[in-house]
PADRENMI-940570 format. One record per residue: residue number from 1; residue in three letters; x, y, z of N, C-alpha, C in turn. Coordinates in steps of 0.001 Angstrom, whole numbers, always signed. Layout:
  num  residu      npx      npy      npz     capx     capy     capz      cpx      cpy      cpz
  NUM     ALA        X        Y        Z        X        Y        Z        X        Y        Z
...
This chain:
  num  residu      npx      npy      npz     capx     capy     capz      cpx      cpy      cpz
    1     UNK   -21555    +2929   +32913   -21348    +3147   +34345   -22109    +4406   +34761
    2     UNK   -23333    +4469   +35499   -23659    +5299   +36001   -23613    +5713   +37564
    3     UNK   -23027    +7134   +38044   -22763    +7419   +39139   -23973    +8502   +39574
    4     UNK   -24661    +8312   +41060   -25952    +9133   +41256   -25246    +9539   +42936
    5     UNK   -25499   +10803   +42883   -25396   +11447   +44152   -26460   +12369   +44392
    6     UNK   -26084   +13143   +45698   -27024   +14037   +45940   -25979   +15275   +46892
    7     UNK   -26666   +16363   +46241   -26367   +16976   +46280   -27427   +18231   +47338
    8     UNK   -27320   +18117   +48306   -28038   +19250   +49345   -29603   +18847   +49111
    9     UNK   -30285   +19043   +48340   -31301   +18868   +47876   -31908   +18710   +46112
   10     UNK   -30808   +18620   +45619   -30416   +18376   +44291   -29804   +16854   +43782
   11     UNK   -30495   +16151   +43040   -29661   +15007   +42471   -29249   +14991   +41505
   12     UNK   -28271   +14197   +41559   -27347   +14352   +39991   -26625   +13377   +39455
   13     UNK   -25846   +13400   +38169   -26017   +11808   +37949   -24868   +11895   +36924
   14     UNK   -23828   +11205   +36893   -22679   +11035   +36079   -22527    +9238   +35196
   15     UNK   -22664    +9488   +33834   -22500    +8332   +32889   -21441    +8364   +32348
   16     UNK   -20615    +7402   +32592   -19545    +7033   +32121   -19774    +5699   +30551
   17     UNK   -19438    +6470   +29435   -19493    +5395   +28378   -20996    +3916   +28354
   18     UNK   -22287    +5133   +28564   -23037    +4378   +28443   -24112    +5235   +27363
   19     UNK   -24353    +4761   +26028   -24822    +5821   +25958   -26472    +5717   +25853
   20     UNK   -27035    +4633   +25924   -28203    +4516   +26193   -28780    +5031   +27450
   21     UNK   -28193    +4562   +28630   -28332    +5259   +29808   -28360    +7094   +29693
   22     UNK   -27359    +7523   +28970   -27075    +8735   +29037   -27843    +9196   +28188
   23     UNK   -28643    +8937   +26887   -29329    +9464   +25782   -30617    +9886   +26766
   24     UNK   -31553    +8441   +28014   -32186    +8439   +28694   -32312    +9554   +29522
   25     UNK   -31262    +9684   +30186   -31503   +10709   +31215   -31498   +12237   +30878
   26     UNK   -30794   +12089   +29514   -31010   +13505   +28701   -32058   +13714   +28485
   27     UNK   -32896   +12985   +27833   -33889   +13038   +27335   -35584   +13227   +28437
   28     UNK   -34887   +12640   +29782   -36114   +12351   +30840   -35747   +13974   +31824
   29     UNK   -34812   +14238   +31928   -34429   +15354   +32831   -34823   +15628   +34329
   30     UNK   -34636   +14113   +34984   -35326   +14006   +36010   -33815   +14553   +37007
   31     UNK   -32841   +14817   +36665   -31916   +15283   +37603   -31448   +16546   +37408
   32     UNK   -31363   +17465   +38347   -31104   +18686   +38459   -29714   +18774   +37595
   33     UNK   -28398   +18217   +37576   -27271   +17881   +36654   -27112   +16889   +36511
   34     UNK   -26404   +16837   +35249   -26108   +15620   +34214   -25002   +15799   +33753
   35     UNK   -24014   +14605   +33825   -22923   +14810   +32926   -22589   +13716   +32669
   36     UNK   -22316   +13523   +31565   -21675   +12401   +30740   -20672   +12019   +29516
   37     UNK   -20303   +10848   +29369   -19115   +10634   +28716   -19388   +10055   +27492
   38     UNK   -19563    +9972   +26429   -19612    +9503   +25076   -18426    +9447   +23891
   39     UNK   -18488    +8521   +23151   -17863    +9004   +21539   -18617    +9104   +20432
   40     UNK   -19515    +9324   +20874   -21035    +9630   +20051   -21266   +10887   +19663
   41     UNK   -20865   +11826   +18574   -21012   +13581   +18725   -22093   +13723   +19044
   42     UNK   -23430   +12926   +18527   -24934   +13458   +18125   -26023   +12521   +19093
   43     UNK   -25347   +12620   +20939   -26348   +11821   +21442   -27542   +12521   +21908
   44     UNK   -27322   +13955   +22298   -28181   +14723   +22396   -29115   +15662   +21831
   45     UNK   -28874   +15051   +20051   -29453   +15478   +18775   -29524   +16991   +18765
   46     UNK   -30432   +17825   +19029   -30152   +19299   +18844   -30910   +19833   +20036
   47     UNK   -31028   +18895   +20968   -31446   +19637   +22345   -30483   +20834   +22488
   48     UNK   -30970   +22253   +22676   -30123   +22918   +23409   -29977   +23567   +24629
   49     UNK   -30619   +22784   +26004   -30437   +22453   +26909   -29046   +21410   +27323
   50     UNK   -28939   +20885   +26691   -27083   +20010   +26744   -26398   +20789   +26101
   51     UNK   -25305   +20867   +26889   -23949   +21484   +26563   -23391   +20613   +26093
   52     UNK   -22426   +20406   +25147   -21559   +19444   +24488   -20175   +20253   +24248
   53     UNK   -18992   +19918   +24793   -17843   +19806   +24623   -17061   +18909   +24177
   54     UNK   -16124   +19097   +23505   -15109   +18581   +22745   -13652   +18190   +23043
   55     UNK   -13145   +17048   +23390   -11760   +16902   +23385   -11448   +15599   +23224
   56     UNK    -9354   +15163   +23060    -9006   +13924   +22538    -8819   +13057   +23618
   57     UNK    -9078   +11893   +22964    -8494   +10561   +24192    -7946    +9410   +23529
   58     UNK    -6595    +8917   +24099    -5648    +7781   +23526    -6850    +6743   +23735
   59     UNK    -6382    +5821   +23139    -7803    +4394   +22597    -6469    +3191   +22271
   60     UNK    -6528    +2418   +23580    -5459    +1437   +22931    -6786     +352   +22928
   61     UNK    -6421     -916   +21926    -7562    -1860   +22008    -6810    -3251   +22140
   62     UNK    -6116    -3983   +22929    -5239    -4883   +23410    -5552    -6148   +22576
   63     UNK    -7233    -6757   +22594    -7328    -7436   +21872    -6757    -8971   +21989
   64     UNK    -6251    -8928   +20648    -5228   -10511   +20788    -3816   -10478   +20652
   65     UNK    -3504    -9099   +21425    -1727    -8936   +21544    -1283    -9874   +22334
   66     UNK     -410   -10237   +22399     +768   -10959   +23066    +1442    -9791   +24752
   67     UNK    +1793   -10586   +24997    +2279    -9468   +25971    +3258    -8510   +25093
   68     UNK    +4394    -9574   +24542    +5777    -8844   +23780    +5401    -7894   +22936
   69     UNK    +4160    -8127   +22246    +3289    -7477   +21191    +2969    -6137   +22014
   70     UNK    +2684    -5840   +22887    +2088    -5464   +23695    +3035    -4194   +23940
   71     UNK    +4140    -4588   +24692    +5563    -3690   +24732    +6360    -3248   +23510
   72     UNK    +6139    -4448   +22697    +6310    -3534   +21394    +5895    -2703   +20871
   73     UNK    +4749    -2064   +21145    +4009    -1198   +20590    +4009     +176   +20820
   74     UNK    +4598     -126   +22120    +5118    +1082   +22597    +5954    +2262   +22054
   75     UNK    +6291    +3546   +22474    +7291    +4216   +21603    +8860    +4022   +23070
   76     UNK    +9868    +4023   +22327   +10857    +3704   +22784   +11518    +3703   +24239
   77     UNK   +11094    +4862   +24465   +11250    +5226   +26110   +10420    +4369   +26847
   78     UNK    +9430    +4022   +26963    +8209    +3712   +27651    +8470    +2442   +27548
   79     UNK    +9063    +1731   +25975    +9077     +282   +25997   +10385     +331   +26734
   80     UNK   +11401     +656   +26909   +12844     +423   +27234   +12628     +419   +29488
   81     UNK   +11572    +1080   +29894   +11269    +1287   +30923   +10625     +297   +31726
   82     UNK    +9837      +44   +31017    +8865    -1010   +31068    +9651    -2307   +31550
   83     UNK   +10290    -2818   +30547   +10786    -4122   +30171   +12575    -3654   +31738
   84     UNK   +13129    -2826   +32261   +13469    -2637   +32913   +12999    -3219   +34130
   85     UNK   +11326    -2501   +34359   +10704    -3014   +35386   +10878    -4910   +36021
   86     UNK   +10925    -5538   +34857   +11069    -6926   +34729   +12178    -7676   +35468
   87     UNK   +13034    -6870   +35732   +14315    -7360   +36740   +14370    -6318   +37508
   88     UNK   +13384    -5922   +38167   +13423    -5100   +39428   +12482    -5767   +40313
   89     UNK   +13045    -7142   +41124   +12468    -7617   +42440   +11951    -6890   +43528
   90     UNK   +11922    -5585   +43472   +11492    -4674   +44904   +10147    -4290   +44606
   91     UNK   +10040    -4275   +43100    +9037    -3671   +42356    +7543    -4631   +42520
   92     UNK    +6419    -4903   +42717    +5159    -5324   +42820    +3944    -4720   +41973
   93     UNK    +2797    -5358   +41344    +1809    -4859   +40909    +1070    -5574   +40919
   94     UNK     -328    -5181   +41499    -1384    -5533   +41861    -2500    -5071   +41213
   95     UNK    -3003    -5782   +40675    -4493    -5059   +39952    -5629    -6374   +39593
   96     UNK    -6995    -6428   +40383    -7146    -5508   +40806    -6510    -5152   +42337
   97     UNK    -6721    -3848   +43027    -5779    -3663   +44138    -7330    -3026   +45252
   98     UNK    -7293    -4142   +46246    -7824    -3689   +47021    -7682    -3129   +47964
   99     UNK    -6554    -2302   +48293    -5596    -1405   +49112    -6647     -117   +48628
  100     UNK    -7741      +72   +48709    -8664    +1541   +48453    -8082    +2415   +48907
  101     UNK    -8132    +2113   +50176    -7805    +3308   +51208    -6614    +4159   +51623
  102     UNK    -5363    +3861   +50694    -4055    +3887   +50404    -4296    +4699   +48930
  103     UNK    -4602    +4110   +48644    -4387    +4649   +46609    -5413    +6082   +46734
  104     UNK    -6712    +5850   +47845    -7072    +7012   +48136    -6291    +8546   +48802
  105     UNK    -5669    +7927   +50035    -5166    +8554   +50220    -3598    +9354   +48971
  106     UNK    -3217    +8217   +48406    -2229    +8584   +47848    -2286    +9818   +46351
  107     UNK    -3356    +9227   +46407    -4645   +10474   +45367    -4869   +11534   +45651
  108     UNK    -5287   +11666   +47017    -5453   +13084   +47394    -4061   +14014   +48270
  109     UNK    -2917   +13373   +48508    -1841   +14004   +48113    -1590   +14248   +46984
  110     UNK    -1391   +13576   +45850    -1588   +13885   +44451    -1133   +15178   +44047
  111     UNK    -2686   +15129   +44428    -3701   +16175   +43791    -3747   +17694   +44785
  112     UNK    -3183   +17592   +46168    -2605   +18746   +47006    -1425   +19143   +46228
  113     UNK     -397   +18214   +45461     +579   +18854   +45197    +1202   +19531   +44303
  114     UNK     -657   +19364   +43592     -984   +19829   +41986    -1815   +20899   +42389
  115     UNK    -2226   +21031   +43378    -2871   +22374   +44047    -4453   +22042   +43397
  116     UNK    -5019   +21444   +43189    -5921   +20421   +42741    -6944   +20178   +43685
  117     UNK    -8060   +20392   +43956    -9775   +19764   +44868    -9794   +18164   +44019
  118     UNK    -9299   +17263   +45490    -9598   +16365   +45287   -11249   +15766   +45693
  119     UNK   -11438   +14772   +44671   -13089   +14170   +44971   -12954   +13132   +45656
  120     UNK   -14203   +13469   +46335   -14684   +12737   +47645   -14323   +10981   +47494
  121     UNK   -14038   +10171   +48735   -13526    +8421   +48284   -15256    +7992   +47529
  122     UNK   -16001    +8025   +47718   -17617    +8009   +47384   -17542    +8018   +45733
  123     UNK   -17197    +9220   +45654   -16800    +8872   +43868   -16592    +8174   +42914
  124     UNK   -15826    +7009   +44154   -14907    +6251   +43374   -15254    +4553   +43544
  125     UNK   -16522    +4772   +44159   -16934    +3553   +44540   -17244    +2463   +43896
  126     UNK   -17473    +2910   +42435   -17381    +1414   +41309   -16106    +1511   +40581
  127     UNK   -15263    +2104   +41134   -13775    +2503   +40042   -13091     +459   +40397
  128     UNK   -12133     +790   +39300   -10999     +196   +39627    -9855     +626   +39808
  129     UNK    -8965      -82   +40787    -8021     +743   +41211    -6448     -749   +40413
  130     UNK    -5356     +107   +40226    -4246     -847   +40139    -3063     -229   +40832
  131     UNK    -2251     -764   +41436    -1213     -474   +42874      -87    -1284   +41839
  132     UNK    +1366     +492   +42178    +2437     -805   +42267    +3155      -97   +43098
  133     UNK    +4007    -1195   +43776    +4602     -990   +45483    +5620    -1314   +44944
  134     UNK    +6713     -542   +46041    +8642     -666   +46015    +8776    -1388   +47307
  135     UNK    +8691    -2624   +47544    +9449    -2869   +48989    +7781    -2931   +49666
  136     UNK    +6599    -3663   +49383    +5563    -3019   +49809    +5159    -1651   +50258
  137     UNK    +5417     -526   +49756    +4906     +285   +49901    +4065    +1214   +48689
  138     UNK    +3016    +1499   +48313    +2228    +1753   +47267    +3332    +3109   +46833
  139     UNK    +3405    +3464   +45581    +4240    +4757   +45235    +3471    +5160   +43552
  140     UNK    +2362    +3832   +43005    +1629    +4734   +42452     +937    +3734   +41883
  141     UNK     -612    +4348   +41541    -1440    +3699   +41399    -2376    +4209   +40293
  142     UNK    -3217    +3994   +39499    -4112    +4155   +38735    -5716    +3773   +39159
  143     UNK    -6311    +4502   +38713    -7991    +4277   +39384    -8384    +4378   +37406
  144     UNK    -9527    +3680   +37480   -10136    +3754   +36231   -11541    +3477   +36456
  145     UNK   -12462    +3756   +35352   -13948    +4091   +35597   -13868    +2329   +35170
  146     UNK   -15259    +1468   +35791   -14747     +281   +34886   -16159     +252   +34246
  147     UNK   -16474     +268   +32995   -17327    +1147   +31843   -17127     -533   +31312
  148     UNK   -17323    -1771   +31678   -16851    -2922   +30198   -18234    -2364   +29344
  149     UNK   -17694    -2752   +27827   -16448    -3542   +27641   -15430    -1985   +27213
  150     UNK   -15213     -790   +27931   -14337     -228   +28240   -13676     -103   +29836
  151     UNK   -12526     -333   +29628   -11890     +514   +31317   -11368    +1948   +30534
  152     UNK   -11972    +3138   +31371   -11436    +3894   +31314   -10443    +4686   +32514
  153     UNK    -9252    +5424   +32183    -8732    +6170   +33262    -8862    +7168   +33386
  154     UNK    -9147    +7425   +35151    -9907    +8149   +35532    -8546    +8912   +36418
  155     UNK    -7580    +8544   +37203    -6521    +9279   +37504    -5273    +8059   +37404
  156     UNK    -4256    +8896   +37180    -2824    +8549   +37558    -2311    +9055   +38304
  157     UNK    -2011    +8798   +39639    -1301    +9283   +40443     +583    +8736   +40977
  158     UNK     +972    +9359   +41673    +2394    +8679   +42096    +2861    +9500   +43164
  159     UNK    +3791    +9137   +44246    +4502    +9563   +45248    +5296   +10866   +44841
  160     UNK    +5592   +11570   +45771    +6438   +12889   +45722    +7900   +12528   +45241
  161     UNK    +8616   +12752   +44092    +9769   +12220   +43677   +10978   +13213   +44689
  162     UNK   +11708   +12180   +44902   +12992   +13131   +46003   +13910   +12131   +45698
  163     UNK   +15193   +12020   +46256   +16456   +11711   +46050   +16480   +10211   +46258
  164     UNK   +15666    +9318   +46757   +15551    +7747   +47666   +15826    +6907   +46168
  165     UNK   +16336    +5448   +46794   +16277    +5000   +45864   +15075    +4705   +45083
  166     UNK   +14151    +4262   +45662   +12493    +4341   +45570   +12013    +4930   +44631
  167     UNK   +12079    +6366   +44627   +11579    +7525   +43409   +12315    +7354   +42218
  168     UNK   +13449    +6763   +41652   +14288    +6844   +40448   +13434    +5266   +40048
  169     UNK   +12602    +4593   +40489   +11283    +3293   +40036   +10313    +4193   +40238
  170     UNK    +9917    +5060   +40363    +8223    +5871   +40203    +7612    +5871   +38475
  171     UNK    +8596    +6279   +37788    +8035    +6489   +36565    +8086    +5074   +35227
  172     UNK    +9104    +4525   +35998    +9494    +3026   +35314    +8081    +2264   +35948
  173     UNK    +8109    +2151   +36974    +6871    +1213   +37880    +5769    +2421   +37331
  174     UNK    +4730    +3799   +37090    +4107    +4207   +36547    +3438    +3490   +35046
  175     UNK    +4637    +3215   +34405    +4082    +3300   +33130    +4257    +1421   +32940
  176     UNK    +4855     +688   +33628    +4331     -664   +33606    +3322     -951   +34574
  177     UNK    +2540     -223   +34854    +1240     -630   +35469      -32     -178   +34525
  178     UNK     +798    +1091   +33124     -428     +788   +32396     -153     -448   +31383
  179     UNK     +945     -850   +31139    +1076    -2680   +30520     +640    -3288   +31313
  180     UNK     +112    -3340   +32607     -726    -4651   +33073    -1871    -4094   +33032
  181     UNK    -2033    -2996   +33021    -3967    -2540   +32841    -4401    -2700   +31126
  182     UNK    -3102    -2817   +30078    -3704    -3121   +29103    -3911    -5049   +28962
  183     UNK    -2990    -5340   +30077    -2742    -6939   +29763    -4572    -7572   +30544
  184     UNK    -4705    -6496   +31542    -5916    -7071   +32280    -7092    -7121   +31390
  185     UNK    -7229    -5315   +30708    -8041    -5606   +30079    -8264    -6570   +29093
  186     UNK    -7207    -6947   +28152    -7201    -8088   +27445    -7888    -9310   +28176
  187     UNK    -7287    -9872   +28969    -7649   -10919   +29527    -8840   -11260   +30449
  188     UNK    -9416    -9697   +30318   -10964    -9976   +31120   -12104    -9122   +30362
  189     UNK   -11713    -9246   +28849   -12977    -8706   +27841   -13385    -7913   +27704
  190     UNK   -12208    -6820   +28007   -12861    -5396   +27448   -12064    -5325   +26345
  191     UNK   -12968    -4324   +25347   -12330    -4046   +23823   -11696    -3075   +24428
  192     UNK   -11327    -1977   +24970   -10676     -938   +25122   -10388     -699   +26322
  193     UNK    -8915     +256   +26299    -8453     +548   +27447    -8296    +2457   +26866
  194     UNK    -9443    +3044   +27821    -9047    +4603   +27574    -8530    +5180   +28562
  195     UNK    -7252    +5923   +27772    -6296    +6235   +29054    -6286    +8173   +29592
  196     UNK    -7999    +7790   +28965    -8280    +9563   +29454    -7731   +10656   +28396
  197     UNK    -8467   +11860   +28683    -8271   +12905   +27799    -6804   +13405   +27797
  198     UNK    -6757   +14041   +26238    -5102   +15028   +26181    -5548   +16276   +25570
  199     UNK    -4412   +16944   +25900    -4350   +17962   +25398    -3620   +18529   +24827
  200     UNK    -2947   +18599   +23657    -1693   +18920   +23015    -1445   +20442   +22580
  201     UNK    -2234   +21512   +23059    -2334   +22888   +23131    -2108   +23121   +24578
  202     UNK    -2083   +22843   +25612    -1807   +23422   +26999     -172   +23170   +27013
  203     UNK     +582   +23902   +26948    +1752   +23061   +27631    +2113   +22814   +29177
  204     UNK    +1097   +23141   +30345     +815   +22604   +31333     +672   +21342   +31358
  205     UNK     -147   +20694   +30211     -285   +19652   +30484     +910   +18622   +29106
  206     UNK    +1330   +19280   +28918    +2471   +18373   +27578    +2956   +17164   +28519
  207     UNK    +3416   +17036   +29677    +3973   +16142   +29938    +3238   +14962   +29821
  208     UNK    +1586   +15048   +31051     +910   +13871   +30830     -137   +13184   +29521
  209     UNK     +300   +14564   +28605     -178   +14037   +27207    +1310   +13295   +26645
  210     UNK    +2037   +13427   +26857    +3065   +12482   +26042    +3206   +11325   +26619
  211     UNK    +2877   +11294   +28158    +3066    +9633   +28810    +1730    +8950   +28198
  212     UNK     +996    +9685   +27811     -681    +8877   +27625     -273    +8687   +26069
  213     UNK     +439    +9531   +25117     +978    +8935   +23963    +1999    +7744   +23569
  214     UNK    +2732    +7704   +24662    +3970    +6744   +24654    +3454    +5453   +24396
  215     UNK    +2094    +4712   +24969    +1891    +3716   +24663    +1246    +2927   +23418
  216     UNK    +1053    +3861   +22253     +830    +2891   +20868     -469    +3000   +20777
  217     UNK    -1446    +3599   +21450    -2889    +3829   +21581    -2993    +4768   +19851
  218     UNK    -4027    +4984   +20200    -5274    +6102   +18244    -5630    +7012   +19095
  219     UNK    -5703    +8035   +18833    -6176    +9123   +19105    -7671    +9094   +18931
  220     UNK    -8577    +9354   +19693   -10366    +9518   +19550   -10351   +10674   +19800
  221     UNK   -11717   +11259   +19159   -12392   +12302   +19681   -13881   +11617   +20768
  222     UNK   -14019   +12714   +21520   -14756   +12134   +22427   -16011   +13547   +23067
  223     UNK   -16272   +13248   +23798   -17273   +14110   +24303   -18366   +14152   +26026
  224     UNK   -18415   +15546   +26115   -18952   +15556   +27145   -20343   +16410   +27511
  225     UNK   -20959   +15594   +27724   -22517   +16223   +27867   -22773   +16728   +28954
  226     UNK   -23266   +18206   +29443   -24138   +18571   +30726   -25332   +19156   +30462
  227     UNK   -25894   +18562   +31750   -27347   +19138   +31317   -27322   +20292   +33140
  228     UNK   -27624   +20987   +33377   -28124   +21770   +34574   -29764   +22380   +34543
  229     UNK   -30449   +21852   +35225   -31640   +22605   +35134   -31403   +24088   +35722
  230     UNK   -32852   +24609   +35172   -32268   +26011   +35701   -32413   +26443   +37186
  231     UNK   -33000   +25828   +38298   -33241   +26056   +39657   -31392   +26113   +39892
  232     UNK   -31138   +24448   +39553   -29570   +24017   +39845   -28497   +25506   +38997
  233     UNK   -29146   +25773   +38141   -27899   +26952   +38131   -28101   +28226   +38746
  234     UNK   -29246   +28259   +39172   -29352   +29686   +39640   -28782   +29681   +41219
  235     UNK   -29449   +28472   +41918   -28503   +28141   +43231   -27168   +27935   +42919
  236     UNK   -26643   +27383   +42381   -25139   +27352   +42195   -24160   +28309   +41333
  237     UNK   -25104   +29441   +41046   -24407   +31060   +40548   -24324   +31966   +41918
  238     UNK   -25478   +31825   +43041   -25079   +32371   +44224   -24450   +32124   +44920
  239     UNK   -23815   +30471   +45012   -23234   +29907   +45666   -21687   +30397   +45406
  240     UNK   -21405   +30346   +44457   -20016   +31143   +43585   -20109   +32643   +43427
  241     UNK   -20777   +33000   +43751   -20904   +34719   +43875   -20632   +34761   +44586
  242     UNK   -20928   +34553   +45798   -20317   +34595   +47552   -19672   +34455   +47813
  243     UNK   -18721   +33522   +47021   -17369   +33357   +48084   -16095   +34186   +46923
């Protein structure tokens, strides 16, 4: 999946799990920045113009599970939640969900309430999105890069939890919408469902590394390539000096 924008007078170019594409554009340096996604340590051989960083990502591979197979695999909480969801008639899921403009918006509250710079709807323009609604109303949704034969996730979002009956299904309806994003991928030929990076040293982030563990996924190592020419960093060191 490659994403190309522009930037003022600068272009730039984001690869998602391609790595031919991405070896290419490393190698051609026709864009002022580059960033990309691999599980490849050595795509940029010993250029040291690419930056390469390091971190983990859950790797479930659905395959020829069963659905039951599927929930079984789970660790206990997550399966016991899940399978809850199943006799909750108010509950809905949609994927794919062409409600964009909702899951957008519902994203960039999110991400206000995480104190978080949300990215532009443009971003997200080859994503996939999956919706699940209480009573038709969206309360949380997943966006993923769609990379076949990987989907990867790209955010999880959900509604502001408060006292309604509504919010006590946010995290039950959350985590059975990633059992239908692993059931989709199954059933429409991707080997993998990546449910995005963790981090098990922040404890900021402990919580959404244990929901991204709950589901029976392998742990990968993975990686991230940037390239910045040097015009692009020297404009964008003044740009951050200033303010």
């Amino acid at each position: 999946m490659v994403i190309e924008r522009s930037i003022v007078l600068f272009r730039t170019l984001r690869v998602i799990l391609d790595d031919a594409a991405l070896a290419g554009v490393l190698k051609a340096k026709k864009h002022a920045y580059i960033t990309g996604l691999s599980y490849d340590p050595n795509l940029a051989g010993g250029d040291v113009s690419v930056v390469k960083k390091t971190k983990q990502t859950i790797i479930v591979e659905p395959n020829v599970m069963t659905d039951e197979e599927i929930v079984a695999s789970f660790r206990d909480t997550t399966r016991n939640e899940v399978r809850r969801t199943f006799n909750a008639p108010e509950l809905s899921f949609v994927l794919p969900d062409s409600n964009r403009e909702e899951s957008l918006k519902l994203y960039g509250e999110f991400e206000e309430m995480g104190e978080r710079p949300a990215r532009k709807a443009r971003y997200f323009t080859q994503s996939l999105f999956a919706g699940a609604y209480w009573q038709g109303r969206l309360i949380a949704s997943i966006i993923c890069y769609d990379a076949k034969p990987v989907l990867r996730v790209n955010a999880i979002v959900s509604v502001r939890k408060d006292a309604s009956e509504m919010s006590k299904h946010v995290s039950f309806a959350t985590r059975r919408l990633v059992f239908e994003l692993i059931r989709y991928a199954r059933d429409h030929g991707y080997r993998q469902l990546d449910l995005g990076g963790i981090n098990t040293t922040d404890e900021a982030k402990k919580g959404i590394t244990a929901f991204k563990m709950s589901f029976g996924g392998v742990t990968k190592e993975e990686y991230t390539y940037t390239y910045k020419s040097s015009l692009f960093r020297y404009v964008t060191s003044l740009f951050y000096k200033g303010r």
